[in-house]
N, C-alpha and C positions, 0 to 999 in steps of 0.2 A: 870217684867211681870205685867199688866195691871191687878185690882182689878176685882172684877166680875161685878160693877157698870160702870166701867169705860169702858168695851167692845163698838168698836164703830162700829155706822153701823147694829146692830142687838137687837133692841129695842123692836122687836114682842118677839124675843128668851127669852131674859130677861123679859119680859111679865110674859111670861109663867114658866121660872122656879120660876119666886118670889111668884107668885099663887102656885107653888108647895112644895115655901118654908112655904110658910106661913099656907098650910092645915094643920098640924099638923101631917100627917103621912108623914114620908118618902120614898118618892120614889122610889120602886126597880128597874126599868128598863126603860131608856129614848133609844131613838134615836135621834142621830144630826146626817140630811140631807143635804145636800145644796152643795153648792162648793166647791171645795179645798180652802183653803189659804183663807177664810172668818172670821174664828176666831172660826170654833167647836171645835180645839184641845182646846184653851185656855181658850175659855168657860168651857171646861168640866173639865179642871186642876180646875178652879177658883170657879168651884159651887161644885170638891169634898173640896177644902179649908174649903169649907162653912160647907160640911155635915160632916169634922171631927175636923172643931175646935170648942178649949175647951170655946172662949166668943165669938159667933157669933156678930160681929158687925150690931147695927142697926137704920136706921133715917128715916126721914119722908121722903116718895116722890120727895113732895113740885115741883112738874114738869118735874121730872128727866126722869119719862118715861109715855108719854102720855096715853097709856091704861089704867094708874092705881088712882085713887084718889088722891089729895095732900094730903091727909094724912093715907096713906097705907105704911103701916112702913116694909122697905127695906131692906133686907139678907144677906151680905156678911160675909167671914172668917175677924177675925179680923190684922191678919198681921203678928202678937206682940206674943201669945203664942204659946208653946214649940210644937204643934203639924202644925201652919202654917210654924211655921221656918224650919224643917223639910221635909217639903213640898216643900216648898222655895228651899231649898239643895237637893233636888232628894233624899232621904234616908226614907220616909215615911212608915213604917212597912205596914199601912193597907191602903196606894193607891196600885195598880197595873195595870200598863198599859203592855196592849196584843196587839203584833204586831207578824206577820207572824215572823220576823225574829228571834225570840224566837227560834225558831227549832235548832239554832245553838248551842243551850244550855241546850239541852236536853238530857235525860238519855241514850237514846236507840243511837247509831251509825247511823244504819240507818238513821232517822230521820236526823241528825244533815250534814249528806252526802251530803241532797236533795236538790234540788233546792227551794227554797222559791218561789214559784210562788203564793202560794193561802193559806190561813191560815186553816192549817189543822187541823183533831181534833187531833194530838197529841199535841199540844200548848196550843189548849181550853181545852181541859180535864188537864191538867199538869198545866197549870199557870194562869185558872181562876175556873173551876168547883171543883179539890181539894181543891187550898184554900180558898173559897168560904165558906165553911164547916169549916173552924179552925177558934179559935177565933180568935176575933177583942185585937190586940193587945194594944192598948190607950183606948179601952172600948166605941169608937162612933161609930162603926160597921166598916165598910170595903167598898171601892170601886174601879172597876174595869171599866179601859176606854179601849176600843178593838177599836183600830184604823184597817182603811178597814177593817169594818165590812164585807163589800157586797162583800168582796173575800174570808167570810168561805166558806168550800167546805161542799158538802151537811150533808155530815159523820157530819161536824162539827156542821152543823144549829141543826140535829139533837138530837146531844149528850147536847146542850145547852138548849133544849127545858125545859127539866124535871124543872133545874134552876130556868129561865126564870118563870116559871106558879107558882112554891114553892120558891121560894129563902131563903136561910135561915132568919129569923132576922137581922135586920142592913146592908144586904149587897144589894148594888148599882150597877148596869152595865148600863155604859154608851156605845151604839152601835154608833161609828163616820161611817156614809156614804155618797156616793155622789148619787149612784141612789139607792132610796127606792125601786125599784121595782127587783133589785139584791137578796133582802133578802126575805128569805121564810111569805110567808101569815100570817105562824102559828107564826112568829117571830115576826111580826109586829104586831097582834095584843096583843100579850102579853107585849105590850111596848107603854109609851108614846111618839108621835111624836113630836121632837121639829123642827121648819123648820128656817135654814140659807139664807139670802140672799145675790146675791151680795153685794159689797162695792161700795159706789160712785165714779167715776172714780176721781174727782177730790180730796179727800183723798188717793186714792192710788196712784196718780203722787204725790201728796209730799210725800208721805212718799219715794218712788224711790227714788226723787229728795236729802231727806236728805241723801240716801244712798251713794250719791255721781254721780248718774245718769241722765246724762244731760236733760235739761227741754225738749226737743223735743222728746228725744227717751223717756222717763218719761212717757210723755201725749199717745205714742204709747202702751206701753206696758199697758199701764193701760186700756186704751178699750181692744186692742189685747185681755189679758188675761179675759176677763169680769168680772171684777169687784172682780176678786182675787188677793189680795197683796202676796201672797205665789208662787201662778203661775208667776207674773209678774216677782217677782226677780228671778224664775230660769230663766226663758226667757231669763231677760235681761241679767245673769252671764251665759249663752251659748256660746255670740259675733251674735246672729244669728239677730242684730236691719240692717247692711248695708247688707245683704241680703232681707231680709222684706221690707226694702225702697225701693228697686231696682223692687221688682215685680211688681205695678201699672201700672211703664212705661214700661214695655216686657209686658204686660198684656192686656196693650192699643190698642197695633199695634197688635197683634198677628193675625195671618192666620193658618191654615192647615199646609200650607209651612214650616212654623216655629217649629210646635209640636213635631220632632224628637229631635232639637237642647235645648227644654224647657223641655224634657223630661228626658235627658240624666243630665242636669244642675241639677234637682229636686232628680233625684236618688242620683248624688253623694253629693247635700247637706244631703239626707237622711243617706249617708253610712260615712260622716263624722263624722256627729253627734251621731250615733252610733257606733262609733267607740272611742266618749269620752265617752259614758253612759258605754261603758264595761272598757275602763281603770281605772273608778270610781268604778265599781262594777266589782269584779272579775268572780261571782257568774252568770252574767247576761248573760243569754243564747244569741247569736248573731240573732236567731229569733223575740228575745221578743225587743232585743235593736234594731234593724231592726223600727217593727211596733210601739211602742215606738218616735222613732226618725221619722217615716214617719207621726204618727199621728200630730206633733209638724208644719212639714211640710205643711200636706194639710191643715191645721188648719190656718196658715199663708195665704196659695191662697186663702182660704175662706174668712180672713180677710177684703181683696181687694174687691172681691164680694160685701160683706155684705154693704161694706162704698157704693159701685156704685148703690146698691139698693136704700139705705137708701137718697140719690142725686135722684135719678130717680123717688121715689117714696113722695119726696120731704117732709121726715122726718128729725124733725128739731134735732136727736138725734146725740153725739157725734162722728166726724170718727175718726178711728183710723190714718187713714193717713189723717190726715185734712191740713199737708204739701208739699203733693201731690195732691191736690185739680184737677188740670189741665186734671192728667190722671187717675183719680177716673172719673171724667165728662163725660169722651171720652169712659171709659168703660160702664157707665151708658148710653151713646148716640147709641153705638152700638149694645148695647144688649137690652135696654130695660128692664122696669119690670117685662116681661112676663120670657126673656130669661136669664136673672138673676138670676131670684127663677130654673129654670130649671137648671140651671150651680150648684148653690149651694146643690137643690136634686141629683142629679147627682154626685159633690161630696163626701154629704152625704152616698150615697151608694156604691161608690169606701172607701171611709175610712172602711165603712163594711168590706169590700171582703179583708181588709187590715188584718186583723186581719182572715179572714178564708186562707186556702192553696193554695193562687193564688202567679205565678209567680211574682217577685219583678220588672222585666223588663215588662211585659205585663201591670202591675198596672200602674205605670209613665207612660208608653205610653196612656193607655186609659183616663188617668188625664189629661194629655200635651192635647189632641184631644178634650175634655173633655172642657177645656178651650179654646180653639180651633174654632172649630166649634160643638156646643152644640146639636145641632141637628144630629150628626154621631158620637156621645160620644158613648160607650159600651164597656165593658168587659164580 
């Protein structure tokens, strides 16, 4: 695992927690925003390193992160004593990390029956707001990283509040999110925001690349995903890169004519792929793996789009299919910039209704038309 200095890609992030290392009070309450697969989990392992080890390591600047003076003396855990090795091996008395799937190990039956869909307050009260209150067992207080935050359900934003505004002494909650605006007003402002960005694409094709992923699909997934190296390698370990290839050129020629036969193709790549997301998860309702596996979908058509704009509107940013250059061109020639952003809002708003109670067959049809003819698109 990657030291807290050594995080790449997110130098504003580390800005701001070494400003928070450095005020002399400790931090009770952050939020990490930004993307998936950017580095909030790692960060937020890497700066409780910091807030429970016994010899904080520390050096000068000297250029390492531009916001900060060359000689703004730098925070991290030092690696070496008995509380970062610890840390290291996953056994830490006083980290705890909150994930919805806690429920499976809960006292009450109930609970442990449910479907995990959203992180409820029986997890928050049971495996952060109790021990939250016990002591600090190493005696450098305690902290608490709650991945998907922004899926507590409200019971939970709730029950967390009181926390949140009093925290005991020494104790730290770190909120991991992707959208800030999932989590309550009252939640935000009782927390500081730290903000994640993407990753540059071309660090995230080599790290694919060493994963043993060919430099073409590499350079794909790495825009596809935008600029998350977490997104990118599920993507790529799906098999779903010679489907993604294939769409440019069907996407090219497309007519009216054709939207039944694009439409039918789109569903049952959506019904394949959730149909691997539930033999991975036992647990995973055929609804959720459904919208799930469709969102991965139109995410991919979208992809195609976004490169034909980005030609058409003669933005020198990277395509994702910059291999299929021919028929990115021809989709940008027939549609235009105007009718481009329209295809793309349009799918924007079919991935909405994807996730509300619309038929599964009427969705791909109105997609398939959709991409189609952009102007007779609706659901």
């Amino acid at each position: 695992m990657p030291e807290l200095l050594d995080i790449v890609g997110q130098d504003a992030a580390l800005v701001q927690l070494q400003r928070a290392a450095a005020g002399g009070r400790r931090p009770h309450a952050l939020i990490f925003v930004g993307p998936e697969g950017v580095g909030r989990r790692t960060t937020a392992v890497e700066f409780a390193r910091y807030l429970l080890c016994e010899s904080p390591a520390e050096r000068k600047n000297a250029g390492r992160l531009a916001g900060l003076d060359d000689g703004f003396v730098l925070r991290q855990g030092c690696g070496a004593c008995r509380s970062c090795r610890s840390l290291e091996a996953g056994t830490h008395a006083d980290l705890h990390v909150v994930y919805k799937e806690l429920g499976r190990y809960h006292d009450d039956p109930r609970v442990r029956e449910r479907k995990m869909q959203a992180l409820g307050i029986e997890v928050v009260r049971d495996f952060l707001i109790a021990p939250a209150y016990r002591a600090s067992a190493g005696g450098r207080g305690v902290v608490f990283i709650v991945r998907e935050a922004d899926l507590m359900s409200l019971p939970a934003h709730n029950a967390l509040l009181k926390t949140l505004e009093e925290p005991p002494a020494g104790v730290t909650i770190l909120l991991i999110c992707t959208n800030l605006a999932d989590l309550l007003p009252t939640t935000r402002s009782r927390c500081q925001i730290v903000r994640f960005a993407p990753l540059p694409a071309e660090f995230v094709a080599e790290t694919l690349a060493a994963d043993g992923i060919a430099p073409a699909e590499a350079r794909f997934w790495s825009v596809a995903a935008g600029g998350s190296i977490g997104r990118a390698q599920r993507l790529a370990a799906e098999g779903l890169y010679a489907f993604a290839r294939d769409l440019p050129s069907r996407l090219a020629g497309l007519d009216v004519r054709d939207a039944p036969g694009l439409a039918e193709t789109l569903r049952k790549a959506m019904d394949k792929l959730a149909k691997r997301f539930q033999r991975r998860d036992e647990d995973l309702a055929a609804t959720l793996a459904n919208r799930q596996a469709g969102q991965i979908i139109l995410g991919l058509i979208a992809t195609a789009y976004r490169d034909a704009l980005s030609v058409a509107a003669g933005a020198s940013q990277p395509l994702a299919h910059a291999d299929q250059a021919d028929a990115i061109r021809r989709i940008a020639e027939r549609l235009g910039p105007t009718g481009l952003a329209d295809v793309l809002a349009e799918l924007a708003r079919l991935e909405g209704a994807l996730w509300r109670n619309v038929g599964i067959r009427l969705l791909w049809d109105s997609i398939a038309v959709a991409c189609a003819a952009p102007a007779a698109a609706g659901a």
